[in-house]
C-alpha positions in Angstrom: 0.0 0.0 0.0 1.5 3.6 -0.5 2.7 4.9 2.8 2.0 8.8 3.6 5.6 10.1 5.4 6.9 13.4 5.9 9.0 15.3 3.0 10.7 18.6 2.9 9.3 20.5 -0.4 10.0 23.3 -2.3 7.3 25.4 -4.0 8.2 28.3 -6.0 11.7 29.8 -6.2 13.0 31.7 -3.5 10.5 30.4 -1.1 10.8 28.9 2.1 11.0 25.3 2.1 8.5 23.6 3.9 7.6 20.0 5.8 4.8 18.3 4.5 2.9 15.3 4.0 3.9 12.9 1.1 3.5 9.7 -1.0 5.6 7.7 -1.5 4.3 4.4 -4.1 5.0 0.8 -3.7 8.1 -0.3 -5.5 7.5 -1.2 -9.2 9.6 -3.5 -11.5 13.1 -2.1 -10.9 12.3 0.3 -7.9 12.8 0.0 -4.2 11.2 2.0 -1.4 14.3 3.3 1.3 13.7 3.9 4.6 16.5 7.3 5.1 18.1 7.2 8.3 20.4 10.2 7.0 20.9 12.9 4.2 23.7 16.0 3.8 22.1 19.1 3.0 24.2 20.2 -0.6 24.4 23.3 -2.6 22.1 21.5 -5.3 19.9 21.5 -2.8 19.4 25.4 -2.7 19.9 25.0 -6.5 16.6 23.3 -6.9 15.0 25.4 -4.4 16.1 29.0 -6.5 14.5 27.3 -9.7 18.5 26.9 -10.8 18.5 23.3 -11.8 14.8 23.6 -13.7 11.2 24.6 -12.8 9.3 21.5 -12.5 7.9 22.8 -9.0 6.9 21.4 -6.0 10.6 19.5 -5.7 11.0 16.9 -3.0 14.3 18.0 -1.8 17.8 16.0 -0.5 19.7 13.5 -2.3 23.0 13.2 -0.8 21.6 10.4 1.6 21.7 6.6 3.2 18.9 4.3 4.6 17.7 0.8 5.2 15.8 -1.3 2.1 12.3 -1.3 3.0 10.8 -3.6 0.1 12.4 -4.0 -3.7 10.0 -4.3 -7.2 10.2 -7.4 -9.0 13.1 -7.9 -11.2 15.7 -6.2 -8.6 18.4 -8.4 -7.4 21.6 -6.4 -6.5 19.5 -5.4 -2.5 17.3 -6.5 -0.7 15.0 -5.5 1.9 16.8 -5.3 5.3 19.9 -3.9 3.3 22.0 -0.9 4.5 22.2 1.7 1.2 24.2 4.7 -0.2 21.8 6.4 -2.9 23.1 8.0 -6.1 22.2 9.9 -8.9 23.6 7.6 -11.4 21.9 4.4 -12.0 24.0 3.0 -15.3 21.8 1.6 -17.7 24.5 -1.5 -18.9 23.2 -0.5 -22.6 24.5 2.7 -23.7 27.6 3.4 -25.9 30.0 4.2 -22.7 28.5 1.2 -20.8 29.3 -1.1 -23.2 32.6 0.1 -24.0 33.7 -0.8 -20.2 33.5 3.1 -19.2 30.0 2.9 -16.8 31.0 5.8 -15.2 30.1 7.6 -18.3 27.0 6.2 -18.8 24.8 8.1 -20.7 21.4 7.2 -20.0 21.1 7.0 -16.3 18.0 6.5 -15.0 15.5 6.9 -12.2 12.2 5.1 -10.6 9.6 5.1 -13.3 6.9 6.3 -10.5 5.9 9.6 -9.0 6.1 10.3 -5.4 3.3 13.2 -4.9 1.7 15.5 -2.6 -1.5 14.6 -0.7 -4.0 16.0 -3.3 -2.4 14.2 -6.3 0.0 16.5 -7.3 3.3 15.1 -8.8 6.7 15.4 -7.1 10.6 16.3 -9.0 12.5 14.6 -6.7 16.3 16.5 -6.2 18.6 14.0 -8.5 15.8 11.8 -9.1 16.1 10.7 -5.1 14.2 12.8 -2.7 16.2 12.2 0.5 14.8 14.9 3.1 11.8 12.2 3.8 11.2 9.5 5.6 11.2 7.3 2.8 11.7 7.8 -0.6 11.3 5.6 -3.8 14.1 5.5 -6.3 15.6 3.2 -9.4 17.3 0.1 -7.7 20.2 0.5 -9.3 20.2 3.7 -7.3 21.0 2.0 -4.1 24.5 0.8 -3.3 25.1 -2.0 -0.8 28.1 -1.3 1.9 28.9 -2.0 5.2 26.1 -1.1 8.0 28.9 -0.8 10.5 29.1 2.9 8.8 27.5 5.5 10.4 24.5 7.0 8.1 25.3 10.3 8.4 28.9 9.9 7.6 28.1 7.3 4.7 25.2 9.3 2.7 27.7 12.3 2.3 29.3 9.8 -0.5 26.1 10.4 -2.6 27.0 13.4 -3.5 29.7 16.0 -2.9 32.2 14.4 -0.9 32.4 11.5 -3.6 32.9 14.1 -6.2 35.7 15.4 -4.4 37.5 12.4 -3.7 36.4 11.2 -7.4 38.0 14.1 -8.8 41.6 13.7 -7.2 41.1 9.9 -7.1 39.5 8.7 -10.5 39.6 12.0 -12.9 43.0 13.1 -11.6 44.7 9.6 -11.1 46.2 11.4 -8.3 49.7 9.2 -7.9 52.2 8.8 -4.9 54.2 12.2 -4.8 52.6 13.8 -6.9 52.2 17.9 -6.1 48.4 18.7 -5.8 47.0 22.2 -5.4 43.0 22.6 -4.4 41.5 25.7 -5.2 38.4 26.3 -3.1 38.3 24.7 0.3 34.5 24.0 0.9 33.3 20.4 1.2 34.0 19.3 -2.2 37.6 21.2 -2.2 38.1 19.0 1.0 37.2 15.9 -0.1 39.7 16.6 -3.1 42.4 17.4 -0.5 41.6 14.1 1.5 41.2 12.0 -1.8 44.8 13.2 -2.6 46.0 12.2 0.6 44.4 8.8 0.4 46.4 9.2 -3.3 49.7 10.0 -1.6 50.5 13.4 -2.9 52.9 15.4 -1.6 52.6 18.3 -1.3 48.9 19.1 -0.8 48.0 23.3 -1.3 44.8 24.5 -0.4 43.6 27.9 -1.8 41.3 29.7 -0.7 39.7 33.4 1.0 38.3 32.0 4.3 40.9 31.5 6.7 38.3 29.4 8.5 38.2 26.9 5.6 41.5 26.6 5.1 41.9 25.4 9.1 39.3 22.9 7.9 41.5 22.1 4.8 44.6 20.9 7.1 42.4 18.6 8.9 41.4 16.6 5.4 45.6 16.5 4.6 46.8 19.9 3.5 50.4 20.1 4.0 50.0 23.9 2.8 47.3 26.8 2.7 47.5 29.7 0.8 45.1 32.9 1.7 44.3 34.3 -1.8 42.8 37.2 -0.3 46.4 38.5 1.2 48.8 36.1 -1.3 48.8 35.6 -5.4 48.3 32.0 -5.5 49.9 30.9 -8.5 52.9 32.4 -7.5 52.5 30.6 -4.0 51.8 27.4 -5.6 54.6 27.7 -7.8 57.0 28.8 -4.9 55.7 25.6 -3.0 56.6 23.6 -5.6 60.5 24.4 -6.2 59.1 26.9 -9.3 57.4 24.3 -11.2 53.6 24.7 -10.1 51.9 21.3 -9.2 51.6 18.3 -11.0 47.3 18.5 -10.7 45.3 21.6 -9.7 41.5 21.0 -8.9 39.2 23.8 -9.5 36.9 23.4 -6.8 34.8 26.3 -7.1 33.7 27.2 -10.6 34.5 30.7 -11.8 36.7 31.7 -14.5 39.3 33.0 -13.1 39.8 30.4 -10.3 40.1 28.2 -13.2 42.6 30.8 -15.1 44.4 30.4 -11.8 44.2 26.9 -11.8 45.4 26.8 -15.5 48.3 28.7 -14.5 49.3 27.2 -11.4 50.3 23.6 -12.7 53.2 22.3 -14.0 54.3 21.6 -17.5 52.2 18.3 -18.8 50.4 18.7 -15.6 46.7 18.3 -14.8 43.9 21.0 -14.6 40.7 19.4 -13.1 37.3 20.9 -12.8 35.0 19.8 -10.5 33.3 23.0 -9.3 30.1 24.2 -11.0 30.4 27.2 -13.4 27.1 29.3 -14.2 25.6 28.5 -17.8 26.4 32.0 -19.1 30.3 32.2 -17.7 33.3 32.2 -20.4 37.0 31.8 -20.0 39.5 32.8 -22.3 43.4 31.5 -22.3 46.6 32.1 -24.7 45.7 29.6 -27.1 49.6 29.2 -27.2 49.5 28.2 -23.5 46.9 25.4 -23.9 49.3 23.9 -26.6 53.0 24.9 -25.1 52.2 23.7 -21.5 50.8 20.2 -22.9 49.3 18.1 -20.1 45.3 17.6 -19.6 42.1 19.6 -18.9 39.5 17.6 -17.4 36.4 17.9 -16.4 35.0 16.0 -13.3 31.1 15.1 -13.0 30.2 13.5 -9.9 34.2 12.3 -9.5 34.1 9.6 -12.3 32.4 7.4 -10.0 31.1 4.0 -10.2 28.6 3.7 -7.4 29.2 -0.3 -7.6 32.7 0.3 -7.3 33.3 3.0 -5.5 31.4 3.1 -2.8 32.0 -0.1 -0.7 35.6 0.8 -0.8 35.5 3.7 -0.1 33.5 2.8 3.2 36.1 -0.4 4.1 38.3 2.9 4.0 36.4 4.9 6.7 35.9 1.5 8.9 39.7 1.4 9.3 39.9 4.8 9.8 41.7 5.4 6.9 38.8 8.2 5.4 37.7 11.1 7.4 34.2 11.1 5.9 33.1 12.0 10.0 35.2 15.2 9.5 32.6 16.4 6.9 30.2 15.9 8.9 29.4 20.0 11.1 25.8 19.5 12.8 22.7 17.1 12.5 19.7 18.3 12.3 15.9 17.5 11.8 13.6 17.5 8.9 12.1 21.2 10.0 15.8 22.6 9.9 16.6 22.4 6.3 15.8 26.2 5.5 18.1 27.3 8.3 20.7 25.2 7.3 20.6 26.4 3.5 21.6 29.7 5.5 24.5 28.0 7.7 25.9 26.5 4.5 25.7 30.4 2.2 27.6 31.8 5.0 30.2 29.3 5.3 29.4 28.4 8.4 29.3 24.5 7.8 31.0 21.7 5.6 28.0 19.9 5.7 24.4 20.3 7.7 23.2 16.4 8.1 19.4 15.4 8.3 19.0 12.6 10.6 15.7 10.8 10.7 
């Protein structure tokens, strides 16, 4: 029978978000019902919420989340009910060009549950990522839900759904981050962070973190930063370059998404070295470099969606990591909160104030 829970939703742009009363379907062929035990509250988030992603209002918000298998659709054998989950926003499909060319992790026809979640009068739900974490429960595409450990704590686990993956993605899968390998991190929120600790886990040496907060950059030593540089006092391609003998570093991640962090960025590595971007740029932003520097200074430019992660793959190692204590994912991990506190911490996370605000049902 479908199951009325509570959901945090957003209306209309700019609005409040609210707690209210949703449903969530029996699992169909392919689906399974989750029962969230915890979800981070992420910049896409407030993304949906300020009509940024798309305007298919009411949106069920959070995505970044794990949970407990309540009950699976026919057809679905990687879980089963009484399993402990990581969701994600990419279930492959097995089918498309990338998938069956051994590269999953660029599928390109990911997919969803094939069922609408909806308010009490009828009305349909977008769910954030296809997931719709801030609820109780929340129905999503199987191949949705990874299986790890349940020794992890949930709040610590779900922040792999989302933003700390991509950061530890970025360094660890788009970067191929190696043992001594110089790695600057431009932008030191939790994404940033996760690149900083991903590089750690890689073995870099030496690890710069950039950025304007001196608050953030306190954080940044406690993921593995052997070096911070203040870019509101210091020019930090010079700094990075000074850190590094002269050279710049052998990868720079972009963790913010504005042209000219990523000029910086550009600038800042080595000869044949590695520019990764993982941060978000705005649709209408541009960048413009010496054409003669793209081609001199050799190397790669690489973009980084979601860290080149292969839920399947990645995830359960990534949580054998945390059990040995080997992966700071707690460290992420600033308050927890309840459903009704969303809003407020969509204002904790603007001003800096948080790596990450966790729901905890």
């Amino acid at each position: 029978m479908p199951q009325q829970v509570r959901g945090v939703i957003a209306r209309a742009v700019g609005d409040p978000v609210e707690v209210e009363t949703i449903v969530v379907p029996d699992p169909g062929p392919g689906e399974a019902v989750i029962d969230i035990q915890a979800c981070g509250v992420c910049h896409t988030d407030l993304h949906y919420r300020e009509g940024g992603i798309n305007d298919e209002f009411p949106f069920l918000l959070g995505h970044e989340a794990a949970g407990i298998v309540e009950s699976v659709g026919s057809d679905v054998t990687d879980i089963a009910p009484g399993d402990f989950v990581i969701l994600n926003w990419r279930a492959v499909c097995g089918q498309c060009r990338s998938c069956l060319k051994g590269r999953p992790w660029y599928c390109f026809d990911t997919h969803n549950a094939t069922q609408k979640m909806t308010l009490l009068d009828g009305t349909e739900l977008s769910p954030a990522l296809g997931i719709g974490a801030f609820a109780d429960k929340t129905l999503v595409a199987a191949g949705q839900a990874t299986k790890v450990d349940p020794a992890a704590r949930p709040e610590a686990a779900g922040l792999l759904g989302c933003g700390v993956m991509a950061g530890l993605g970025a360094a660890m899968n788009t970067a191929e981050v190696g043992r001594g390998d110089s790695v600057a991190v431009i932008g030191c929120g939790g994404v940033g962070d996760a690149a900083i600790e991903g590089s750690r886990l890689a073995g870099a040496h030496p690890i710069i973190a950039v950025d304007v907060d001196a608050k953030k950059l306190e954080w940044a030593k406690e993921f593995g930063a052997t070096h911070t540089v203040d870019a509101s006092t210091e020019e930090p391609v010079e700094r990075i370059r000074a850190i590094t003998g002269g050279n710049g570093a052998d990868v720079v991640i972009e963790a913010i998404g504005l042209p000219q962090t990523y000029e910086q960025a550009f600038f800042a590595r080595d000869l044949a070295g590695t520019v990764v971007l993982v941060g978000v740029p705005r649709p209408d932003m541009k960048i413009e470099l010496p054409f003669i520097d793209v081609f001199g200074r050799g190397g790669s430019l690489k973009s980084s969606w979601y860290g080149d992660c292969l839920p399947s793959r990645d995830f359960p190692m990534l949580i054998d990591l945390y059990l040995q204590g080997r992966l700071n994912l707690d460290g992420f991990v600033s308050e927890t909160i309840g459903l009704d506190e969303v809003e407020e911490a969509f204002h904790k996370m603007e001003a800096g104030d948080v790596l990450r605000s966790v729901v905890v049902l």
